[in-house]
N, CA and C of each residue as an Amber inpcrd file, in Angstrom:
protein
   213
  19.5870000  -5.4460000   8.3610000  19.8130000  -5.7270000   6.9590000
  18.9450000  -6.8950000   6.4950000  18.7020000  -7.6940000   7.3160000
  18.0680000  -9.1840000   6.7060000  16.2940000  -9.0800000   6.7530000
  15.9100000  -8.4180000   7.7870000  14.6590000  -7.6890000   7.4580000
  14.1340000  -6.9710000   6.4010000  14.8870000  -5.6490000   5.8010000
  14.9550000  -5.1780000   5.0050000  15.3130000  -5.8570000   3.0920000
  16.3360000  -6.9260000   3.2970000  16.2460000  -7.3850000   2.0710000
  15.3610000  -8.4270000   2.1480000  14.6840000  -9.0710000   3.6130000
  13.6780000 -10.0870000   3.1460000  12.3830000  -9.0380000   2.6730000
  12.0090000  -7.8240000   3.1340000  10.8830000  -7.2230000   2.4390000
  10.9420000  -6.6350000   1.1340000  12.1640000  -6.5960000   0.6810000
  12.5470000  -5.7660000  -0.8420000  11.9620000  -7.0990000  -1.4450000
  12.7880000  -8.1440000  -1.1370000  12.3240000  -8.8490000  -2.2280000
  10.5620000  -9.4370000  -2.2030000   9.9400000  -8.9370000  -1.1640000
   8.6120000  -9.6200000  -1.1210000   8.1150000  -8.6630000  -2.2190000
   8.3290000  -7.6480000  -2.0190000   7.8210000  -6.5110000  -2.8200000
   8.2420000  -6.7910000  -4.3320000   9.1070000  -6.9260000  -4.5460000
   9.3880000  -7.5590000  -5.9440000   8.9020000  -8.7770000  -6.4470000
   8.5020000  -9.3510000  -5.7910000   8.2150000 -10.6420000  -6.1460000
   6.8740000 -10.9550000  -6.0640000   5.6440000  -9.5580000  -5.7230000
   4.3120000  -9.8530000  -5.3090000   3.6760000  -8.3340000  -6.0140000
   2.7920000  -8.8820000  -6.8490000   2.2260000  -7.8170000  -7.4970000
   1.0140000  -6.5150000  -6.7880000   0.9060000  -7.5830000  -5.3400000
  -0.4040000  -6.5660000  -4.0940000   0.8110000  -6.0720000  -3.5240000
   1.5340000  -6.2260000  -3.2210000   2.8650000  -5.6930000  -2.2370000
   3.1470000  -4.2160000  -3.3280000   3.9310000  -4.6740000  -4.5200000
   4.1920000  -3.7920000  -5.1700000   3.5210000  -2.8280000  -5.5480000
   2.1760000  -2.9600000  -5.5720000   1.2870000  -1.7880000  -5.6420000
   0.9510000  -1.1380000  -4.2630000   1.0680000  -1.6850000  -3.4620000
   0.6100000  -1.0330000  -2.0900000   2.0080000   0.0600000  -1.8840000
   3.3710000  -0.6390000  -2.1030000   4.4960000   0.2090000  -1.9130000
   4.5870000   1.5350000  -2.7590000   3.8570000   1.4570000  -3.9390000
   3.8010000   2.5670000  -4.8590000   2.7320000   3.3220000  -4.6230000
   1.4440000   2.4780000  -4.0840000   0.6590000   4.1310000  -3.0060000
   1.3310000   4.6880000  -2.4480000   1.5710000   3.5670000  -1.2460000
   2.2590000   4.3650000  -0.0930000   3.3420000   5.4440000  -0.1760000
   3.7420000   5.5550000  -1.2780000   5.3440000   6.3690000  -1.1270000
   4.1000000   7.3720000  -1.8740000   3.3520000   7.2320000  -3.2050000
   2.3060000   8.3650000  -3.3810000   1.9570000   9.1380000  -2.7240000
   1.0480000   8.4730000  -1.9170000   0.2840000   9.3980000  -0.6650000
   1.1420000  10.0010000   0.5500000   2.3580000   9.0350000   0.8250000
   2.9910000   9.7270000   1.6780000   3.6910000  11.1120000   1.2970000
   3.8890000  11.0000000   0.0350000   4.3660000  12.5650000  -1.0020000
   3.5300000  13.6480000  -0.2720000   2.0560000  13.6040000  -0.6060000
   0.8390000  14.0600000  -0.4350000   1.7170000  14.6180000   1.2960000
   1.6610000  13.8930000   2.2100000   1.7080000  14.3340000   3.6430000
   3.1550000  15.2110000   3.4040000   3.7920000  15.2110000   2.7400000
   5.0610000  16.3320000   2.5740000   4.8950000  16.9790000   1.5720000
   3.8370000  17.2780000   1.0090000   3.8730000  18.3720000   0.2930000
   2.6380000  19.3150000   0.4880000   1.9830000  18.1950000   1.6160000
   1.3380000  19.0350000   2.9040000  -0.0140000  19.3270000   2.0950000
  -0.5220000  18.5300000   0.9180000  -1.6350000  18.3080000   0.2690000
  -2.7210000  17.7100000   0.9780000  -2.5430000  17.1550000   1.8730000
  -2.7520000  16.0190000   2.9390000  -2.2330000  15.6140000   4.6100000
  -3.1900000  15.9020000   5.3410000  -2.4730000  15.6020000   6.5690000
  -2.6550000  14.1800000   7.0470000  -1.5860000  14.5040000   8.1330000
  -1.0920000  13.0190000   8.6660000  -2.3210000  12.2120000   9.4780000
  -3.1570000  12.9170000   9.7110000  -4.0720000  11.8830000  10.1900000
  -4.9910000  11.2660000   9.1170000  -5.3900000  11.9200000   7.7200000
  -5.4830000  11.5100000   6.4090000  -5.0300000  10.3000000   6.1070000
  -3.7780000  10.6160000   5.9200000  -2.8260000   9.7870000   5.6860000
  -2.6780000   8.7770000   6.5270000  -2.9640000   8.2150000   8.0900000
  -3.2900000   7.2490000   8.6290000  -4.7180000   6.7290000   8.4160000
  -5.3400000   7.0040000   8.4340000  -6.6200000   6.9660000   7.4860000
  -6.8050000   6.2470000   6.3860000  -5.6680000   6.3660000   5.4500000
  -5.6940000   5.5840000   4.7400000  -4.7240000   4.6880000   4.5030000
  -3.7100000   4.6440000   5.3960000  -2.9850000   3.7050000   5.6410000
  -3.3720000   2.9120000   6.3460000  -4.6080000   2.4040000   7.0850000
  -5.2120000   1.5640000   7.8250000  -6.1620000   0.9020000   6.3920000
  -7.1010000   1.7510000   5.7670000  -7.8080000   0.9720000   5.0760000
  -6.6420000   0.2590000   3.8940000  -5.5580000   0.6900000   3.6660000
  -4.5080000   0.0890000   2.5100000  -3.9860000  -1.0880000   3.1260000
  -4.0470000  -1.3300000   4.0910000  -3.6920000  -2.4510000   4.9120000
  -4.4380000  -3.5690000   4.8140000  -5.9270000  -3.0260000   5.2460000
  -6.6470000  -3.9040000   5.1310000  -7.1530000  -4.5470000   3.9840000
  -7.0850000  -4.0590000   3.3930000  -7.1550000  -4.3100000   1.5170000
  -5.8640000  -5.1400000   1.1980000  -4.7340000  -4.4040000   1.5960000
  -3.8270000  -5.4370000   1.3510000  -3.8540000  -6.9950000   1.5700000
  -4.3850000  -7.0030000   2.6430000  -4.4080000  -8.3960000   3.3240000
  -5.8910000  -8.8690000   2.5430000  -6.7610000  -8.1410000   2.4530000
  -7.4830000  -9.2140000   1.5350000  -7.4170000  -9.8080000   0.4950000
  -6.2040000  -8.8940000  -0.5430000  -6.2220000  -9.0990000  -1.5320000
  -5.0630000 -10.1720000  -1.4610000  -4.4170000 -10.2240000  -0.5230000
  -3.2420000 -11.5230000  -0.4490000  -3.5800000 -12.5060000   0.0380000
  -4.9870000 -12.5150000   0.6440000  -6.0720000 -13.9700000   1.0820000
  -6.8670000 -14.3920000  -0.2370000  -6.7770000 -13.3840000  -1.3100000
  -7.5200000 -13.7760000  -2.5200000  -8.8120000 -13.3450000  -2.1230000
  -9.7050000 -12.5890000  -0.8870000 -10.9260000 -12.1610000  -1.2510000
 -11.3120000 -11.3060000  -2.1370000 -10.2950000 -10.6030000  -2.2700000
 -10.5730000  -9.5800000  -3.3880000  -9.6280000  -9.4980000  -4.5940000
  -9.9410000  -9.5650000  -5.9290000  -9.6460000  -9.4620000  -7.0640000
  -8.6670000  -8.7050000  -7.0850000  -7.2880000  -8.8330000  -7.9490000
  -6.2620000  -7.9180000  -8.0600000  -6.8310000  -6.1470000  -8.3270000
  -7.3470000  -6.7930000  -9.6640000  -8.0310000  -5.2560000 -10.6220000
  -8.6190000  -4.2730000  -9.4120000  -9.6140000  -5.0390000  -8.5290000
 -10.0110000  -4.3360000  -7.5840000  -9.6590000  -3.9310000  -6.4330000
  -8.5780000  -4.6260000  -6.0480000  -7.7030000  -4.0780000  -4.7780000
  -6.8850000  -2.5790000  -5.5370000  -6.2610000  -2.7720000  -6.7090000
  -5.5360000  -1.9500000  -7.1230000  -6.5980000  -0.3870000  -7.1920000
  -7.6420000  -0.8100000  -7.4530000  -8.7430000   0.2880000  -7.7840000
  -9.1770000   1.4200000  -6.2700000  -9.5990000   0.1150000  -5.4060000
 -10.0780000   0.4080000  -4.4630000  -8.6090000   1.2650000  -3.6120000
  -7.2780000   0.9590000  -3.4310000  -6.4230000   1.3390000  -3.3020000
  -5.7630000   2.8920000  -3.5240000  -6.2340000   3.2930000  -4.5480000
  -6.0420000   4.5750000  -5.0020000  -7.0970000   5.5670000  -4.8340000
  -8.4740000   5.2280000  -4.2080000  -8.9300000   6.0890000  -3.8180000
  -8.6760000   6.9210000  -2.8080000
């Protein structure tokens, strides 16, 4: 439980979090509706990661994490 409400609220409270959580549940749609397979979908859950973390070090611009993110 304390894991889980410490990450709800990161996500609420962080505008790169909150967009990464709203790919992720996106694209993961994609792997159950079988638009997309799962190695795809790790694929780009590695580069969403890594983006994540840059964009929460500040190398990269919000506008452009969000951009680069949805490809």
């Amino acid at each position: 439980m304390g894991a889980e409400s410490t990450h709800a609220e990161k996500v609420k409270n962080n505008p790169v979090w909150k967009s990464y959580r709203r790919a992720y549940k996106a694209y993961y749609s994609r792997v159950l509706k079988k638009t997309m397979t799962k190695s795809e979908f790790s694929e780009w859950g590695d580069m969403a990661i890594e983006l994540r973390e840059k964009a929460l070090k500040g190398e990269i611009k919000f506008e452009e994490y969000e951009t680069l993110l949805k490809k």
